[in-house]
N, C-alpha and C positions, 0 to 999 in steps of 0.2 A: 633369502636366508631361511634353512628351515629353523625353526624355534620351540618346535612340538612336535613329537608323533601321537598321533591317537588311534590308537589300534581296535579294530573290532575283534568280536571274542569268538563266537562260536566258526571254529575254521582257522583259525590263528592263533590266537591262545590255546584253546580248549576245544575237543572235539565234541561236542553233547549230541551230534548227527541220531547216533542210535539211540541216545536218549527221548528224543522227540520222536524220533521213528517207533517205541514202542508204545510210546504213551499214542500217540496219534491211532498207529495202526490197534491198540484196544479200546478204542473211541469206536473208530470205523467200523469193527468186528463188531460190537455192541450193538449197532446201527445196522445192522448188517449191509455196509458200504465196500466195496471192493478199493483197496488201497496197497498200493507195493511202495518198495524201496526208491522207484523210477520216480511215485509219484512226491515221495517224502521231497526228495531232491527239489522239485520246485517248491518248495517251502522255504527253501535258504534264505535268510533275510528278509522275510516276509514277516510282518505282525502275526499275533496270535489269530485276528478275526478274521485277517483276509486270509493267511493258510486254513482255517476252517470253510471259508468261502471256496475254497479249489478242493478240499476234501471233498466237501456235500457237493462238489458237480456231477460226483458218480452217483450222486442215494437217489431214492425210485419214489419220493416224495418230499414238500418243500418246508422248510421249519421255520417258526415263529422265532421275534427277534427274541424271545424271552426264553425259546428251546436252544438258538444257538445261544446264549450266555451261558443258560448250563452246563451246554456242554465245552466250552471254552473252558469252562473252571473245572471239570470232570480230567478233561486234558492236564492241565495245568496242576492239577492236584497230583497227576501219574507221574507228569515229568518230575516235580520238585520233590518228591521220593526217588527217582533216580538220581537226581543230581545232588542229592543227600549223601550219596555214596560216594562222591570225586575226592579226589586224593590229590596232593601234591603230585605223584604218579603219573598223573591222568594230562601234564602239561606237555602240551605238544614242543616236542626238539627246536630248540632256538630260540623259544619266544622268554623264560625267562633271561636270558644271557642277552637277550637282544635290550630289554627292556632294562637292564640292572647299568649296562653299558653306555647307554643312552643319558642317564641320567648321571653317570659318572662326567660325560661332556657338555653338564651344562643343557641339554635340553628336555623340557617339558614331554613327561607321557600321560596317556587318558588314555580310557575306554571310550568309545563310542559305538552302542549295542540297542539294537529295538527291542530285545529280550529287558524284560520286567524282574529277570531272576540274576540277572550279571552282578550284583551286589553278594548277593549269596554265594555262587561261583568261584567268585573270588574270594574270595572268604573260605569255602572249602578249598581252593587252593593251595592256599594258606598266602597270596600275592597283592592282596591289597594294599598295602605297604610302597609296591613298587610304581602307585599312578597316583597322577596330583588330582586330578580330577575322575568323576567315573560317571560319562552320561549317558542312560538308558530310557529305556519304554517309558516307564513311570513318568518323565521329565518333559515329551512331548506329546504333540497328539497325530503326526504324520508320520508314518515309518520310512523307511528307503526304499523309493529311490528318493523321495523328499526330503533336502537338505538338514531338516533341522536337529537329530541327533548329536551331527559332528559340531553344526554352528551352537552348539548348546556346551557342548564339550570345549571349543574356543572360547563361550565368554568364560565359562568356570577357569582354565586358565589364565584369560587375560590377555590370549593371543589372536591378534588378527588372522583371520582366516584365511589369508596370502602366503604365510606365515608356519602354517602348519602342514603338515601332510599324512596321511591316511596309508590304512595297509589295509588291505579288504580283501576278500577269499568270493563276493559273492556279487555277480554282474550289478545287481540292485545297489553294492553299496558303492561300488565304483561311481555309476550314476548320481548317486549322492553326493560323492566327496567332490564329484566336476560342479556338481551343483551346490555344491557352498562355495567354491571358487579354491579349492586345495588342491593339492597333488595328489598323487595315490601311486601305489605299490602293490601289484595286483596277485596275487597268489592263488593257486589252481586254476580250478575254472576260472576266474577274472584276470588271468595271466595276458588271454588273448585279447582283451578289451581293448579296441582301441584308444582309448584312454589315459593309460596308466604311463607312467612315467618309465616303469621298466617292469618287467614281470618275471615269476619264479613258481617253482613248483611248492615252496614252502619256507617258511624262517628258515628254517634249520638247512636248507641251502643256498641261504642267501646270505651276507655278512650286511645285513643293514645298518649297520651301525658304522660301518666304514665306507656305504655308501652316502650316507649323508654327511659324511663327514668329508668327502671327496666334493659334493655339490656345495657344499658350505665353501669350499675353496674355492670352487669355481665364480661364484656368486661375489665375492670379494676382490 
């Protein structure tokens, strides 16, 4: 029986893609690192230090652990002026109807996000309202594919982790949710994962809320 969704944000909720994509790529520019769109892409679901660790594999000399913290927060200080700007607007199709509907039947929703800024996010959303719990960066010390996001997101509800199941947009977080022992819902790129319980190109053409609700029956 599912008893929770805990949904990741960036890809599913929210798309901040181009927000990280400029923040990063005026890091890289400054540095003068060579950095495109292609490269931004494998950032998805990566921690802040390790997407900096796949940035500097282009730069043409090596930085001190104390140069990359700078520039982590250099980063990080660009983004959170973009995403200062999000709007209720800015919510990707389906994700709130999915999440408002979810919890109309009784089941548990969270975030489960490596991002440090998902509290905000939501908040400029204007949807914090619609998750019982919201566990992010701040809360662990291993990002995804490393379980412990979503099991952190589980204890805050109360729900065993057999229990719940994940919606994830990014191969890494797939990898995670198998590795807290969840299901997952694989959207975009994580559609093709082997993995996933079923796959889609997006909320907004998925009825999730009626598929768990069809598994709920099955299960009984």
């Amino acid at each position: 029986m599912i008893q929770a969704v805990i949904f990741d944000l960036d890809g599913v909720i929210v798309s901040t893609d181009e927000c990280h994509y400029q923040a990063w790529k005026a890091l890289a520019d400054r540095e003068g690192i060579p950095f495109s769109r292609r490269d931004n892409h494998r950032l998805r679901g990566v921690s802040r230090m390790e997407s900096l660790a796949i940035v500097l594999e282009k730069a043409k000399r090596s930085y001190s652990n104390e140069e990359k913290r700078g520039m982590a927060a250099y980063k990080n200080e660009l983004y959170v002026r973009l995403i200062n700007e999000l709007t209720p607007d800015d919510l990707l199709p389906g994700a709130q109807s999915a999440a408002v509907r979810l919890r109309g039947m009784g089941i548990k929703t969270a975030i489960g996000s490596s991002s440090k800024n998902a509290p905000a996010i939501l908040e400029h959303l204007g949807i914090t309202r619609l998750f019982d719990a919201v566990a992010d960066g701040n809360g662990i010390k291993r990002s995804k594919p490393a379980p412990d996001v979503f099991l952190l997101a589980a204890k805050m509800l109360r729900i065993s982790p057999e229990h719940c199941l994940v919606v994830e947009d990014a191969v890494a977080g797939v990898d995670a949710a198998i590795n807290a022992g969840m299901g997952c819902i694989g959207l975009g790129d994580a559609k093709r994962h082997p993995g996933v319980l079923v796959g889609a190109e997006a909320l907004g053409l998925f009825d999730l809320p009626v598929w768990v609700a069809l598994h709920n029956t099955k299960t009984t």
